[in-house]
C-alpha positions in Angstrom: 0.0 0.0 0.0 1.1 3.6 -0.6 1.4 5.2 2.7 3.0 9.1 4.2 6.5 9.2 4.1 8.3 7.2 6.0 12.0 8.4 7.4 13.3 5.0 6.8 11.7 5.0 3.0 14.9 3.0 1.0 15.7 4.9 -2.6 17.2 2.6 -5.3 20.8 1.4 -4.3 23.2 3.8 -6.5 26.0 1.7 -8.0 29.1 1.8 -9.9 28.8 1.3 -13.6 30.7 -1.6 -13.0 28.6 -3.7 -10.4 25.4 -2.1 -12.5 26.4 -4.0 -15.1 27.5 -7.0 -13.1 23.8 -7.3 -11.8 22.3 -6.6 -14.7 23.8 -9.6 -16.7 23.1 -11.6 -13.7 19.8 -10.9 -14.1 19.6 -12.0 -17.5 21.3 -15.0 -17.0 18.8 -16.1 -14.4 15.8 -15.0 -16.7 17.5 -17.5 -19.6 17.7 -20.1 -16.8 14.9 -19.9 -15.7 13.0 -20.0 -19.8 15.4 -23.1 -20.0 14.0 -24.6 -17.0 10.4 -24.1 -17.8 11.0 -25.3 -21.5 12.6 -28.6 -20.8 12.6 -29.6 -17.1 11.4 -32.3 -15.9 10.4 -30.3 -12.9 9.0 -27.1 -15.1 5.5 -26.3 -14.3 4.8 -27.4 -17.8 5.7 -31.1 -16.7 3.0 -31.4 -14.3 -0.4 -33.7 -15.2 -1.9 -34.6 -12.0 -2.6 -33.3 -8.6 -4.5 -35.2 -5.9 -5.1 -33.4 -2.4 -5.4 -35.6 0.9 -7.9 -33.2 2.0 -9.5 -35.3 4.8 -7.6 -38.4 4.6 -3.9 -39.4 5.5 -3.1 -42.0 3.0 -3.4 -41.9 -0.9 -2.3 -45.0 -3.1 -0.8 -44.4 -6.6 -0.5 -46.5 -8.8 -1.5 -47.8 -12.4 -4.5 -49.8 -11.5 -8.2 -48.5 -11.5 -9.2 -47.4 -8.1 -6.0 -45.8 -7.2 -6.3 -42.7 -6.0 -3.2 -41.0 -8.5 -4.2 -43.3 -11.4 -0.4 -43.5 -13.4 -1.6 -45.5 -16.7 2.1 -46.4 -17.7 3.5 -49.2 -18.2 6.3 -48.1 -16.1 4.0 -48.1 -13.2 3.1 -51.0 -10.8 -0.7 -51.9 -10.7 -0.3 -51.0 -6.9 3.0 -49.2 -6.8 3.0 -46.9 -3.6 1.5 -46.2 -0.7 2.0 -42.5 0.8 0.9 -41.4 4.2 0.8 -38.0 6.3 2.9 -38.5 9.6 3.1 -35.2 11.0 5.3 -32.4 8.8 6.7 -35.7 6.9 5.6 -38.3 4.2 5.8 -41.9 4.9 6.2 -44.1 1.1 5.9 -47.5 1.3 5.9 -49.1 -2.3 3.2 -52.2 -2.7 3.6 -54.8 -5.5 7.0 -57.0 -5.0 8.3 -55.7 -7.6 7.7 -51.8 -7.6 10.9 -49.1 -6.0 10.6 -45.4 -5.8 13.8 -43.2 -6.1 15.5 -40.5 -3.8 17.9 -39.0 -5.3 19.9 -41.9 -7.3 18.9 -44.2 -4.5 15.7 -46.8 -5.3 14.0 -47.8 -2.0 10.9 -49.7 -1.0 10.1 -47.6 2.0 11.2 -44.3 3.4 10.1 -41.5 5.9 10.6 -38.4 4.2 10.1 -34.3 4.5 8.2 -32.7 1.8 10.1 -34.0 -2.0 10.2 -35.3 -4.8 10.4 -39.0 -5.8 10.8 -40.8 -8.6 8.5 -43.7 -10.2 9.4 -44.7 -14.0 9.9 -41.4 -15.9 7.8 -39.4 -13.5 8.3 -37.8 -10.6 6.0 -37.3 -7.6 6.0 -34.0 -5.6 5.0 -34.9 -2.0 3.8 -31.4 -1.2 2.7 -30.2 2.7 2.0 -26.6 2.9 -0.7 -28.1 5.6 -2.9 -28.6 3.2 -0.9 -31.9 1.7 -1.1 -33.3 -2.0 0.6 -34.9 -4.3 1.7 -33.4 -8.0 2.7 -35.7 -10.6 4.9 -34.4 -13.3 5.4 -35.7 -16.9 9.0 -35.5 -18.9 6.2 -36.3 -21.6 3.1 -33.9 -20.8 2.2 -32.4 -23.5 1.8 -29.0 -22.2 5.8 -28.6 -23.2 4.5 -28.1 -26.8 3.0 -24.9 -25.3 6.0 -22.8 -24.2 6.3 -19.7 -25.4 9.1 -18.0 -23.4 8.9 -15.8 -20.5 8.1 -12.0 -20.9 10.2 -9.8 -18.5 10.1 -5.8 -18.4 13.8 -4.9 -19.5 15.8 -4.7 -16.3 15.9 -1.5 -14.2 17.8 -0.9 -11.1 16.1 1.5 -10.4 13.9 -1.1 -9.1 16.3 -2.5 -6.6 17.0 -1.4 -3.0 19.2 -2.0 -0.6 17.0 -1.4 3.1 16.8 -2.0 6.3 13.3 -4.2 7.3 11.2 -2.6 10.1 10.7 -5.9 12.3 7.2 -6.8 13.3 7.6 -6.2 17.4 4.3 -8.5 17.9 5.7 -11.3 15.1 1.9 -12.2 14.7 0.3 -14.8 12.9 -2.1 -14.0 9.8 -4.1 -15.8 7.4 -3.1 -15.9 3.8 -5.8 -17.4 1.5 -4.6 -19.5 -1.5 -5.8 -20.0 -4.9 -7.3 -23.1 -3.8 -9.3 -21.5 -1.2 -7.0 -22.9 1.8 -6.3 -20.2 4.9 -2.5 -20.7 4.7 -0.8 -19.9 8.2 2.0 -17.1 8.3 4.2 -14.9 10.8 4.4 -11.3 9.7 7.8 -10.8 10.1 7.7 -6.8 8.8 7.6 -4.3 6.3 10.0 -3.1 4.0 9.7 1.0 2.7 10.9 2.5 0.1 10.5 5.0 -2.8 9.1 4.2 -6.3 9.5 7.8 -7.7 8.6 10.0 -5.5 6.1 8.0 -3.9 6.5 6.1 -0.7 5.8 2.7 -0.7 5.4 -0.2 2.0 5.4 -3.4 1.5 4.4 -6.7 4.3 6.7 -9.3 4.3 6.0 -13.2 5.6 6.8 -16.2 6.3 5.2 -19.3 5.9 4.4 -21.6 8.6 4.7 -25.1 6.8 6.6 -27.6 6.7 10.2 -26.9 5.0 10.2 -23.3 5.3 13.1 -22.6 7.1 13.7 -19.0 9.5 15.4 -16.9 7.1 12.7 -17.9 4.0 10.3 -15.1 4.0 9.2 -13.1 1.0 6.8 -10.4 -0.2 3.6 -11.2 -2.3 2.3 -8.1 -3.9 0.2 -6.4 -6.3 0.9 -3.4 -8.1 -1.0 -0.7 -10.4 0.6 -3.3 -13.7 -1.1 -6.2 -12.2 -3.6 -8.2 -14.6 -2.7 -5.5 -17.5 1.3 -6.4 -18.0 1.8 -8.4 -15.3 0.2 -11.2 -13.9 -3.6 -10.4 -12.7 -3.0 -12.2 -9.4 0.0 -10.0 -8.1 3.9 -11.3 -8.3 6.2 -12.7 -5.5 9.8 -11.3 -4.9 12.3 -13.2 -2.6 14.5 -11.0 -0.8 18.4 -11.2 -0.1 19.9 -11.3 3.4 22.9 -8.8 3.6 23.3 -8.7 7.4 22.3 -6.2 10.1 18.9 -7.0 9.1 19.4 -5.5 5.8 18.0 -7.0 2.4 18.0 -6.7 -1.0 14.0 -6.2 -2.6 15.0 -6.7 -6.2 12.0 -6.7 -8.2 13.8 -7.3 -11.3 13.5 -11.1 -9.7 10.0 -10.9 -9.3 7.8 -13.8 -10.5 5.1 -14.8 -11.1 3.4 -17.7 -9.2 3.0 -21.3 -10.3 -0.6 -20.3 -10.8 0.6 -18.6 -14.0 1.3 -21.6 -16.0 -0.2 -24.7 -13.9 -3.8 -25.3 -12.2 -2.1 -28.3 -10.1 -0.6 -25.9 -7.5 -1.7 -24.1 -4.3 -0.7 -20.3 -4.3 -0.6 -17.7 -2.0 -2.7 -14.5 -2.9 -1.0 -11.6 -1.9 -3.0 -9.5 1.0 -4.8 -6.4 0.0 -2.4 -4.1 2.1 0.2 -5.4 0.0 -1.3 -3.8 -2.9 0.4 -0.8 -4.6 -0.9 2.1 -6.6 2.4 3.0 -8.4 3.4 0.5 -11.1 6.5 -1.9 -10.9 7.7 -2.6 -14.5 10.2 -4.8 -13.3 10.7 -8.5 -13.3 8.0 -10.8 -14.9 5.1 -10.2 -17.3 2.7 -12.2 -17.7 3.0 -14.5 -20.5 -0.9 -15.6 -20.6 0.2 -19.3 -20.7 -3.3 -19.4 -18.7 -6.4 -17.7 -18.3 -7.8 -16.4 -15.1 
């Protein structure tokens, strides 16, 4: 939200021509990564086919039978290939016909305990999601949504877009409510608020930090709207990550904003960024939105 100036209100870092160009080839190194990634991974959100939720139970069964709850119809799958159950924050996989493994890494196993992952069965890989709100995602090397990608549109990079600021800590560290895009009240602490100036204009911005499984202290973000949101960018609003530099002071880089998984995939669960995180100025910075679906 725009709000009155703020004496703390972080202007664009100034930088030598030098590191200006440093960053700015960074930055377009990651944004060729990243169309790489979503072009041929086997992990891009282009790769995914399937998503079951738990909802109200603790167990799911996958496999290429009928009557399995993540029907796999491959011949690389087992009739009954895997059992998966909710133990806490964890996953427990126990694999069913004699014959069927799952991988971890290079490692094939008939039974493991593990955190929210990925594992491997045939060509595909399962994505043992938590979030509190637990599902499984099944991803394709073969899904036929790769013969969709089109690129990714960015605004061109602008430092004047990236600052260098102090965050103003939340003093109460209380816990809010941030909906999803499957209609689930996700559970977050909000840590604080970044300010700073787009223009002239003072800006502030919440920041959080997920309370789920995986999400480690330090892994907090901003999820935002802005006045380019569902005209150039993305209709839902955009995430940025930000950059620990010490002293609790980050780099807010929206050059590296992006959009959510939502963007190019209904098999995920995204957070929809809170209405005070909504700004009037507009960010033309980091990602467009490259209409791979309509919402």
């Amino acid at each position: 939200m725009s709000v009155a100036p703020a004496p703390t209100a972080a202007r664009p870092v100034r930088l030598a021509p030098a590191a200006a160009d440093s960053i700015t080839r960074a930055i377009g190194k990651d944004r060729a990564d990243t169309r790489e990634w979503l072009e041929k991974s086997n992990t891009s959100y282009l790769a995914t086919v399937q998503r079951r939720d738990f909802e109200d139970r603790t167990t799911l069964t996958v496999g290429r039978a009928a009557g399995n709850d993540v029907r796999i119809d491959d011949p690389e799958v087992a009739p009954h290939h895997l059992r998966v159950t909710v133990v806490g924050d964890s996953f427990r996989v126990a694999a069913v016909d004699p014959g069927a493994r799952f991988t971890v890494g290079d490692s094939a196993r008939r039974e493991a305990v593990l955190p929210p992952s990925r594992i491997g069965i045939g060509r595909f890989l399962l994505r043992l999601s938590h979030q509190r709100f637990p599902a499984i995602i099944v991803f394709d090397p073969q899904s036929p949504r790769f013969a969709e990608y089109k690129g990714i549109a960015y605004f061109p990079a602008d430092l004047a877009y990236r600052f260098a600021l102090p965050l103003t800590a939340n003093a109460k560290t209380d816990t809010v409510i941030i909906m999803s895009t499957r209609g689930n009240a996700r559970r977050a602490v909000r840590v604080g608020w970044f300010d700073f100036l787009v223009g002239k204009t003072p800006c502030r911005l919440e920041a959080t930090r997920l309370l789920e499984p995986g999400v480690g202290e330090e892994d907090f973000g901003v999820f935002f709207r802005d006045a380019t949101s569902g005209n150039e960018s993305y209709g839902l609003g955009r995430y940025v990550d930000v950059q620990p530099l010490g002293g609790g002071r980050y780099v807010l880089d929206f050059n590296l904003a992006y959009n959510p998984a939502c963007a190019y995939s209904e098999h995920y669960n995204c957070p929809i960024p809170p209405k005070g995180n909504t700004l009037k100025v507009a960010i033309r910075a980091g990602e467009k939105d490259s209409h791979y679906l309509a919402h």
